[in-house]
C-alpha positions as semicolon CSV with decimal commas, in nm:
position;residue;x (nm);y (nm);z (nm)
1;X;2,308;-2,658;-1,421
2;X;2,593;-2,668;-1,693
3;X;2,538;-2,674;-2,079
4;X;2,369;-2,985;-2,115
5;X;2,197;-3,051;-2,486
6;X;1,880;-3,157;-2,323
7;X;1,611;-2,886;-2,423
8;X;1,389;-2,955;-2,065
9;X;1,722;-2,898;-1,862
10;X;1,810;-2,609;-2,094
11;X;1,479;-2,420;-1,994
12;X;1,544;-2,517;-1,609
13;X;1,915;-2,303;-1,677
14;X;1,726;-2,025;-1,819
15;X;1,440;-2,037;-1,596
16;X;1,715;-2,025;-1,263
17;X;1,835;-1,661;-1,250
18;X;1,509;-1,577;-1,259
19;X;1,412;-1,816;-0,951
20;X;1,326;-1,541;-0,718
21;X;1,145;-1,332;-0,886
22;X;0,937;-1,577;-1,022
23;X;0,849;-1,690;-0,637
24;X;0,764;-1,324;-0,544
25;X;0,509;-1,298;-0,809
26;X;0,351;-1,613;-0,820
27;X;0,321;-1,504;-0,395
28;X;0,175;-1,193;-0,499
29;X;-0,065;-1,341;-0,766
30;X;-0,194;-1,619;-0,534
31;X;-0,317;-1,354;-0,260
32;X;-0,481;-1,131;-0,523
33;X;-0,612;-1,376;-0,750
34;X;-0,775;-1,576;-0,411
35;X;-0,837;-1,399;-0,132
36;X;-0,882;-1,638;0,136
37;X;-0,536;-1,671;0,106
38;X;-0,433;-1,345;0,205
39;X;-0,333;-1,429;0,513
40;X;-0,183;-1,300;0,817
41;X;0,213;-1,263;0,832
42;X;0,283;-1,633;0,983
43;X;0,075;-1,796;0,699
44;X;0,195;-1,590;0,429
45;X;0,518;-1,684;0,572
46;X;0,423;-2,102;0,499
47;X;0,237;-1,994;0,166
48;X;0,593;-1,861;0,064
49;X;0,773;-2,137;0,155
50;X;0,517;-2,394;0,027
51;X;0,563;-2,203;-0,338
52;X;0,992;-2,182;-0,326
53;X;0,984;-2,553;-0,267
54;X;0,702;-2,604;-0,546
55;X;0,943;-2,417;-0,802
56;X;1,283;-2,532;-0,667
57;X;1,147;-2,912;-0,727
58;X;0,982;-2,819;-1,015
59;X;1,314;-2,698;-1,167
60;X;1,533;-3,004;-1,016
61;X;1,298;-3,216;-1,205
62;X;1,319;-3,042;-1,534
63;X;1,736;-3,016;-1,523
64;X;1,786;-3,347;-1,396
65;X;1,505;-3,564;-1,641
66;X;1,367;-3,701;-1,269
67;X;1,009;-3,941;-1,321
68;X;0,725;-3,738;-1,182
69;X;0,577;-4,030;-1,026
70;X;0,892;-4,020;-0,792
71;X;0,848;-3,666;-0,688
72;X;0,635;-3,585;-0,347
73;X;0,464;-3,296;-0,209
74;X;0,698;-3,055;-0,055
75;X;0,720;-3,080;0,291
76;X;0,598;-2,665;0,351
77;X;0,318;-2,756;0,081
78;X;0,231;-3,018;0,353
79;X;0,216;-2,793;0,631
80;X;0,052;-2,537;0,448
81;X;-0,246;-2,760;0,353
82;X;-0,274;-2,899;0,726
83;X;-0,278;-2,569;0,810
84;X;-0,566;-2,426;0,592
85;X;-0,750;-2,696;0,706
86;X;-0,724;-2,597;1,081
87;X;-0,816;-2,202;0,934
88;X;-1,146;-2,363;0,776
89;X;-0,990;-2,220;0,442
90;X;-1,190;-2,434;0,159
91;X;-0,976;-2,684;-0,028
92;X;-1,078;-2,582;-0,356
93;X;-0,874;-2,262;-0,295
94;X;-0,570;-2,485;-0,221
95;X;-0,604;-2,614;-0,558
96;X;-0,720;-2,340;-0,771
97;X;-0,362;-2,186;-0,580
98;X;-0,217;-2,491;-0,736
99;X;-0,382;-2,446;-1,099
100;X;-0,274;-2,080;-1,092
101;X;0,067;-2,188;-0,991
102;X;0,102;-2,456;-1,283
103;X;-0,012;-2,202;-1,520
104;X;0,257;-1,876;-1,450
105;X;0,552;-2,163;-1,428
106;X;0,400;-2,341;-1,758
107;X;0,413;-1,977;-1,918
108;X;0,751;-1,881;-1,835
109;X;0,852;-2,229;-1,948
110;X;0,701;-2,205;-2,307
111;X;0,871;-1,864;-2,316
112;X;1,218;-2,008;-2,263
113;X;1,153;-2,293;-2,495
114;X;1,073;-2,072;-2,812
115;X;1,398;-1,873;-2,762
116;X;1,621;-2,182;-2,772
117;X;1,789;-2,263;-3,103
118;X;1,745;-2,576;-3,339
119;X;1,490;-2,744;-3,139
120;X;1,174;-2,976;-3,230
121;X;0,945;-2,679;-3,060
122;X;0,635;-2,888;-3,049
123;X;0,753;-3,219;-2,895
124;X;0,959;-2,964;-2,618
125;X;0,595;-2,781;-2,562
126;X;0,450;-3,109;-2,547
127;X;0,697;-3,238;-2,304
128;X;0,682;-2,923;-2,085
129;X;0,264;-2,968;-2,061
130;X;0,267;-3,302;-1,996
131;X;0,511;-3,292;-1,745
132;X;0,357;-2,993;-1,575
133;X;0,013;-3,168;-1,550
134;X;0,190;-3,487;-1,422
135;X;0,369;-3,276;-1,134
136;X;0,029;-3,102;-1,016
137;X;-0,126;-3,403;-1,054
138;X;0,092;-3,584;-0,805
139;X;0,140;-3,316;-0,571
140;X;-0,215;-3,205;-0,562
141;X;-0,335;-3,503;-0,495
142;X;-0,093;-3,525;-0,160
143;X;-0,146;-3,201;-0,019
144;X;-0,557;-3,285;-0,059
145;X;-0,502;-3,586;0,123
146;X;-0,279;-3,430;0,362
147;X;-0,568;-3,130;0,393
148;X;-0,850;-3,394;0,449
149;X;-0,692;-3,562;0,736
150;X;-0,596;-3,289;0,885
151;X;-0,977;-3,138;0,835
152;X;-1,131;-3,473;0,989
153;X;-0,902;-3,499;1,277
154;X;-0,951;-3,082;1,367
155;X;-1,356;-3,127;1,311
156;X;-1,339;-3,380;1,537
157;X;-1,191;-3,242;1,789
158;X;-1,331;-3,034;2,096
159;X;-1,185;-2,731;1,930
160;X;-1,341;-2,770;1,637
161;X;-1,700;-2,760;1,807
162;X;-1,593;-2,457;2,011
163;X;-1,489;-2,264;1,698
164;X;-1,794;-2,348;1,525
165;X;-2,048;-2,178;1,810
166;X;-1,774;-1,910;1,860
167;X;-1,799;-1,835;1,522
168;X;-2,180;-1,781;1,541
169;X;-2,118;-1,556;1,816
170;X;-1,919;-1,338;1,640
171;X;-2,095;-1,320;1,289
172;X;-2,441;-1,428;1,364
173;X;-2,658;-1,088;1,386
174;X;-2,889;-1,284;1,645
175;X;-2,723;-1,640;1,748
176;X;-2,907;-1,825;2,017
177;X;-2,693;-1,733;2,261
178;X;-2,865;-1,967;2,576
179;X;-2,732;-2,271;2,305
180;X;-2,439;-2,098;2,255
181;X;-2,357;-2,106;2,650
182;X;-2,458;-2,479;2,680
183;X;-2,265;-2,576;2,401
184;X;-1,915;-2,371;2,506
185;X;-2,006;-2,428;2,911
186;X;-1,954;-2,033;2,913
187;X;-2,162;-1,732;3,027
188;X;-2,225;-1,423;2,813
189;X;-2,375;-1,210;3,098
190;X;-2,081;-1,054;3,287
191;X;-1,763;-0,910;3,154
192;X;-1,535;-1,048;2,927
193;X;-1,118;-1,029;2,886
194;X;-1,036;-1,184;2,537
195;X;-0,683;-1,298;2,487
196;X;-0,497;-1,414;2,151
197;X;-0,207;-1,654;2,220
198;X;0,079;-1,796;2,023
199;X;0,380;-1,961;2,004
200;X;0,653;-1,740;1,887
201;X;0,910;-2,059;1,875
202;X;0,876;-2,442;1,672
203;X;0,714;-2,653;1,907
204;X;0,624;-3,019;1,846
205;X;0,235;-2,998;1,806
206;X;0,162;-3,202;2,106
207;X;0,344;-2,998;2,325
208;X;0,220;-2,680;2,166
209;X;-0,142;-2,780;2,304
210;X;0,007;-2,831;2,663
211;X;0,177;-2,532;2,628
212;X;-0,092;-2,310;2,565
213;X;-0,355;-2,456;2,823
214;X;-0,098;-2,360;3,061
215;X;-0,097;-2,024;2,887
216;X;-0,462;-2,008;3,027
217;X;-0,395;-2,102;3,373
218;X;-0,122;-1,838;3,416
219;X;-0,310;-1,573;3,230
220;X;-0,671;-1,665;3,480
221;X;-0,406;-1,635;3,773
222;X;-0,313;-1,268;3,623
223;X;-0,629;-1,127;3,549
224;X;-0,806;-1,302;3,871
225;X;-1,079;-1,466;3,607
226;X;-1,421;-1,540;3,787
227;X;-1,481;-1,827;3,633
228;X;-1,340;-2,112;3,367
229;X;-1,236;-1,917;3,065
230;X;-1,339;-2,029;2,708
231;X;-1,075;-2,160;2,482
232;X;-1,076;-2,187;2,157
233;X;-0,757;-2,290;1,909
234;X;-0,735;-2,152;1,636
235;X;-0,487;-2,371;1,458
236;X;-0,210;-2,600;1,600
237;X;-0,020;-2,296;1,779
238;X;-0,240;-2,014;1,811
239;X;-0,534;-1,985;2,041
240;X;-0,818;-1,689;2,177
241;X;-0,904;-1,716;2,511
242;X;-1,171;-1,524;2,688
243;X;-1,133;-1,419;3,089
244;X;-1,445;-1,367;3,282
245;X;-1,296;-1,083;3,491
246;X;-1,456;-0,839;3,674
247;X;-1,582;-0,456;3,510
248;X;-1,277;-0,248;3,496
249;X;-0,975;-0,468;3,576
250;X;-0,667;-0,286;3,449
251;X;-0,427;-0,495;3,296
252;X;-0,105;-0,473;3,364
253;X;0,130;-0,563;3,097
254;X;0,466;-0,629;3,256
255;X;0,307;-0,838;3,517
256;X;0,163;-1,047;3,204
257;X;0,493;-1,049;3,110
258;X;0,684;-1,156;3,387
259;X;0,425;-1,438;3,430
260;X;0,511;-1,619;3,090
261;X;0,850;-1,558;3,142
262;X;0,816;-1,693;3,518
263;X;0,620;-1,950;3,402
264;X;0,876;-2,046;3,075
265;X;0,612;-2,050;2,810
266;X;0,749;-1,975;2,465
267;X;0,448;-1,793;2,400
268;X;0,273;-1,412;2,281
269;X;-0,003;-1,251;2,354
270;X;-0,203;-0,972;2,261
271;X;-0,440;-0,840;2,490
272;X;-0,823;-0,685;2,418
273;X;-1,034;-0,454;2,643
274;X;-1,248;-0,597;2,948
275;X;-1,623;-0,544;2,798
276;X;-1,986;-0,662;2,849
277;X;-2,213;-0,860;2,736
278;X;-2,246;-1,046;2,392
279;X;-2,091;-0,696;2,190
280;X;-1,848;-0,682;2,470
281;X;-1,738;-1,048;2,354
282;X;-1,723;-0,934;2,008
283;X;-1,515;-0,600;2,043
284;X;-1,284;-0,730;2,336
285;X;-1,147;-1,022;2,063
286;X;-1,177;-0,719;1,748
287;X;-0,925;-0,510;1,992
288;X;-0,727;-0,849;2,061
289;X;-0,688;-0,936;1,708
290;X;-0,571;-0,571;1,655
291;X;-0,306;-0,590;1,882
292;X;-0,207;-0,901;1,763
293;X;-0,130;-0,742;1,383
294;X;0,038;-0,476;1,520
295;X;0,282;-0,709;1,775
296;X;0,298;-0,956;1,446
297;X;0,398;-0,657;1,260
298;X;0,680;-0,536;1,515
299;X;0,810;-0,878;1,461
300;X;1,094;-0,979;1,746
301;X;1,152;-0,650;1,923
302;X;0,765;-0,653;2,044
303;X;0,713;-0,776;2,388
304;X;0,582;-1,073;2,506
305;X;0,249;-0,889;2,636
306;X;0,047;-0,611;2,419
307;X;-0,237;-0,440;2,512
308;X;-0,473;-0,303;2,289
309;X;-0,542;0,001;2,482
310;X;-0,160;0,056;2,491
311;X;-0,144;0,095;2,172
312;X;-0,490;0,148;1,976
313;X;-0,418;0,464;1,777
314;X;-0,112;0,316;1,638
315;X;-0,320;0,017;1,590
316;X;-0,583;0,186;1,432
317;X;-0,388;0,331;1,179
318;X;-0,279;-0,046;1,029
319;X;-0,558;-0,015;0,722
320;X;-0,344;0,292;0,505
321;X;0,006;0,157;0,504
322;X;0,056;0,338;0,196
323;X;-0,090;0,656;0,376
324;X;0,096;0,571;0,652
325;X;0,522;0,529;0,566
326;X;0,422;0,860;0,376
327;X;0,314;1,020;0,723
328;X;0,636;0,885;0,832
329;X;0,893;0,995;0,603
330;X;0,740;1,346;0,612
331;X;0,781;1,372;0,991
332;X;1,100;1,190;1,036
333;X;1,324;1,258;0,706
334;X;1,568;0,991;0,645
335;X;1,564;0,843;1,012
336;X;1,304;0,577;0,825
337;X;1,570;0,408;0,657
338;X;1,557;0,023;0,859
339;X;1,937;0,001;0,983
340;X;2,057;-0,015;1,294
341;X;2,219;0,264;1,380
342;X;1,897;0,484;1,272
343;X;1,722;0,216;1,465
344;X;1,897;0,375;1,791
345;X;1,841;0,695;1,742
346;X;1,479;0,645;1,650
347;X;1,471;0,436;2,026
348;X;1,678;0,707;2,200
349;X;1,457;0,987;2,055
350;X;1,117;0,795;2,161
351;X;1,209;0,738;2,455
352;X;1,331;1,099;2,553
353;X;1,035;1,259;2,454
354;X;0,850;0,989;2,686
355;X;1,078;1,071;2,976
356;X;1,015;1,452;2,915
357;X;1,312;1,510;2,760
358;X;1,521;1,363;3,067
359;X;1,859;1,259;2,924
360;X;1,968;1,058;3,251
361;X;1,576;0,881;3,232
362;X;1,660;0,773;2,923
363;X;1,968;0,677;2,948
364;X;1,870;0,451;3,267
365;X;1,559;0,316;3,038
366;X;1,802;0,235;2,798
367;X;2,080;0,142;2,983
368;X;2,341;0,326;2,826
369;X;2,574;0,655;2,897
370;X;2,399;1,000;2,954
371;X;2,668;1,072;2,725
372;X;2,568;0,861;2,457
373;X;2,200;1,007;2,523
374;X;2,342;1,340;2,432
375;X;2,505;1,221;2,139
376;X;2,226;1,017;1,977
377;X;2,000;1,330;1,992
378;X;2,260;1,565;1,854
379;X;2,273;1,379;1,549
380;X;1,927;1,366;1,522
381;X;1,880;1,727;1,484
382;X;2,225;1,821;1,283
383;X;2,262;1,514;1,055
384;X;1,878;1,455;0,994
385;X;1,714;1,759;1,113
386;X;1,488;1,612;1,310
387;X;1,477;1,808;1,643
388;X;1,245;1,700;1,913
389;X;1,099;2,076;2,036
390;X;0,929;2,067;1,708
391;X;0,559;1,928;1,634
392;X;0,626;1,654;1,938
393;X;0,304;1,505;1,858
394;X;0,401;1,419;1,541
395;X;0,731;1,317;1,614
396;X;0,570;1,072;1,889
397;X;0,304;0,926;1,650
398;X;0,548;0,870;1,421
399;X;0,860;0,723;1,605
400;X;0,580;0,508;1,753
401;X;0,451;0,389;1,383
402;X;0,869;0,282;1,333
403;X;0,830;0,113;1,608
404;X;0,550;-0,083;1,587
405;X;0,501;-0,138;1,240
406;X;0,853;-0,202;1,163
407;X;0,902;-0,263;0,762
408;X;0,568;-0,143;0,694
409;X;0,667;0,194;0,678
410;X;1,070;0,211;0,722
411;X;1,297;0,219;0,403
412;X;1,537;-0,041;0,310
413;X;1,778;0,255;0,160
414;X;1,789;0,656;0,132
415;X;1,535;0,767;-0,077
């Protein structure tokens, strides 16, 4: 930002090395201070974006003397606002996010201004306040406006409705379940095959709808669904979908795969457990939603289809990561650190103690040399003394943590 004499700009210079940490915390802050905005990994993904842009244009408008009243909402602040509103996430925490925002940047701001030399303090405070009020003024006032619209046009939508008696369903000790079934068109008696869908690439909104009611018909195809399934979104590219399938279909995962990848649909899903009645409605979406975390968790080497019952003790585990990346480091020594070469041999060494310790299995599963089977398991046991005759069950629980939960519990560098 060069050397220029104006104080604002000057606090803007000395406010910019600091950029990133600054974002981090004021993340951080926002999902402890409110906690409807601790989110799952997508949104926390758009509530970190929507704050970098906040403070980026927040310190373009301090170096560069820009009008406020020029200045608009960011476009991820936009998003993220439409995007509450689809969550049912009250405005007023969008705003108290946006009060809490203002005052950590304000702070850091007067901080900077009382270390620079020769300089009217109280006109550059006064400048810094008024400016600060002006910008969450401004933008405030966009991303409500953006929030309403988006709330109006979502609560008036058939989705909306269906959410709203879903919801009862699954928090309501004793909903009226006969309205409940009127009001969705779907039966409660019978057995029940929840589903969470979403769109793993950026899809223009209308076509993300078309895309995942053909999500449906595939996935009624696969599980050979008795009757219309109940869908609900959940926001503009994520939806739950219940199957009514009959008691004890078995799903099979690589057929759900091959389906969506048959059927081209840029889409994920996580899987529950067929179960009965109104509480099997409620715990075949819990295990969905489960599944869900942990293939959200995995990030881009999960596959398209998870199933709950797959994975569940891994899943289970999801509430101690703390407890958790220490189980891990004890069992696996310093084949946690997240690279890829450790990566491999993490694979290679899952995989043969799934294939019995087969070396030619596994290198068929993985599609590499026997030879490089050998290899990858020798320097498992002499480099990081990790050999896989000892405590297997251990080993397997915990090469299937890595796996699953990904940067929860790996290291970014030898501890």
């Amino acid at each position: 930002m060069g050397t220029s004499a104006d104080p604002l700009a000057q606090v803007a210079a000395a406010l910019l090395p600091h950029r990133d940490t600054v974002i981090a915390e004021l993340v951080v802050a926002t999902e402890k201070e409110i906690a409807v905005l601790d989110h799952d990994e997508r949104l926390h993904s758009l509530l970190h974006a929507s704050i970098t842009e906040n403070v980026v244009t927040g310190l373009h408008v301090l170096a560069n003397g820009i009008d406020v009243r020029t200045v608009d909402a960011p476009p991820s602040a936009i998003s993220y606002a439409r995007r509450l509103a689809q969550r049912d996430v009250p405005m007023s925490a969008l705003l108290r996010a946006y009060r809490l925002g203002a005052s950590r940047f304000l702070h850091l701001a007067l901080g900077e201004s009382a270390r620079l030399p020769g300089q009217d303090t109280a006109s550059l405070v006064i400048a810094l306040v008024d400016i600060s009020a002006a910008y969450i003024d401004r933008v405030s006032e966009q991303v409500a406006r953006a929030y309403e619209e988006e709330r109006e046009r979502w609560v008036s939508s058939r989705g909306a409705l269906r959410q709203h008696w879903v919801t009862r369903l699954l928090c309501d000790p004793s909903p009226d379940v006969p309205q409940a079934e009127t009001a969705l068109g779907y039966r409660l008696a019978g057995t029940h095959l929840a589903v969470e869908g979403w769109i793993d690439r950026i899809s223009d909104p209308y076509d993300a709808m078309s895309v995942l009611e053909r999500l449906s018909t595939v996935l009624r195809r696969v599980f050979e669904g008795r009757g219309h399934p109940l869908i609900v979104p959940t926001d503009g590219t994520d939806v739950r979908i219940w199957f009514p399938v009959r008691a004890g279909l078995a799903v099979d995962t690589d057929a759900v795969a091959a389906e969506l990848e048959r059927a081209r649909l840029p889409v994920r899903v996580a899987i529950g457990t067929p179960r009965s009645g109104l509480e099997g409605f409620r715990r075949s979406v819990r295990a969905a939603s489960r599944a869900k975390a942990l293939s959200l968790a995995a990030g881009k080497e999960a596959p398209r289809a998870v199933c709950f019952a797959e994975v569940a003790p891994v899943a289970l585990l999801a509430d101690e990561p703390a407890e958790l990346a220490d189980f891990v480091a004890d069992t696996l020594g310093g084949l946690v650190v997240d690279d890829p070469w450790r990566a491999s041999l993490r694979e290679t060494l899952r995989v043969f103690l799934a294939t019995n310790r087969s070396y030619a299995a596994t290198a068929d599963l993985l599609m590499v040399h026997r030879n490089t089977v050998h290899y990858r398991i020798q320097q498992t046991i002499e480099k990081y003394g990790v050999s896989p005759d000892e405590n297997t069950f251990a080993l397997q629980l915990a090469l299937a943590v890595c796996r699953w939960h990904g940067a929860t519990v790996l290291r970014r560098t030898p501890g």
